[in-house]
C-alpha positions, -999 to 999 in steps of 0.1 A, spaced: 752 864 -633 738 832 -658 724 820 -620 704 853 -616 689 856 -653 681 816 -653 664 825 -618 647 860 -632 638 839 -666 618 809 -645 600 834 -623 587 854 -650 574 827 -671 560 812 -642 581 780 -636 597 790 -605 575 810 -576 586 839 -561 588 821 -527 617 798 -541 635 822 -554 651 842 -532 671 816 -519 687 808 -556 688 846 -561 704 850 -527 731 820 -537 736 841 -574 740 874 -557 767 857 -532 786 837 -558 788 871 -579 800 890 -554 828 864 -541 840 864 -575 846 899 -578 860 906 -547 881 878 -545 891 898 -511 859 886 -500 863 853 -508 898 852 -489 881 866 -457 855 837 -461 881 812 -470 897 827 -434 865 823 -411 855 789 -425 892 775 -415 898 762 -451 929 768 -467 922 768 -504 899 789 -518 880 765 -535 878 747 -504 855 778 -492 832 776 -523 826 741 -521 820 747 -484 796 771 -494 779 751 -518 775 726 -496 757 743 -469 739 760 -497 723 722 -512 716 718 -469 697 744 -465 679 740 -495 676 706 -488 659 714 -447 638 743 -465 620 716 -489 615 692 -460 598 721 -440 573 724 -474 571 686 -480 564 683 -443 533 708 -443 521 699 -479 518 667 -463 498 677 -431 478 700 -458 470 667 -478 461 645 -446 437 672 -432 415 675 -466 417 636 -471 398 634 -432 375 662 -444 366 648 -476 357 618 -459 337 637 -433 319 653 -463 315 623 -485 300 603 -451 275 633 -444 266 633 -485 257 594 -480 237 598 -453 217 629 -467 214 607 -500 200 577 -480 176 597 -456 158 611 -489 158 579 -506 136 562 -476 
């Protein structure tokens, strides 16, 4: 539940955008539930092969930091194609400017 209102608290002040936050609310909403159902959390404990429970929510938190961790690397990955295609056009723009500057200086 602290997960969720942390989560809620950075979205509405702006810190956190909406497009991040569904995986942390997703993660709050799941860790919520597999504590009260523990139920749950046994049938979980069950698929993943682990004996312990604990096992299972370390499991989870793992594949949770993973896919956190491939979901920024998608963003980094197109931030940085974003940033490389308006370096070549400001360059493109900053030749043309030059060359319209020095055909009105002649």
């Amino acid at each position: 539940t602290f997960l969720i209102l942390i989560v809620f608290e950075l979205v509405r002040r702006q810190k956190l955008n909406e497009e991040y936050s569904w995986l942390w609310m997703l993660s709050g909403w799941i860790i919520l539930l597999l504590t009260i159902f523990p139920p749950l959390l046994k049938f979980v404990t069950w698929i993943i092969g682990a004996v312990v429970p604990a096992s299972a929510l370390i499991f989870c938190g793992v594949m949770f930091l993973l896919l956190i961790c491939l979901h920024f690397s998608v963003k980094i990955s197109a931030l940085t194609n974003k940033i490389k295609k308006l370096a070549q056009e400001y360059a493109i723009i900053e030749a043309k400017v030059k060359e319209i500057s020095q055909q009105m200086g002649k």
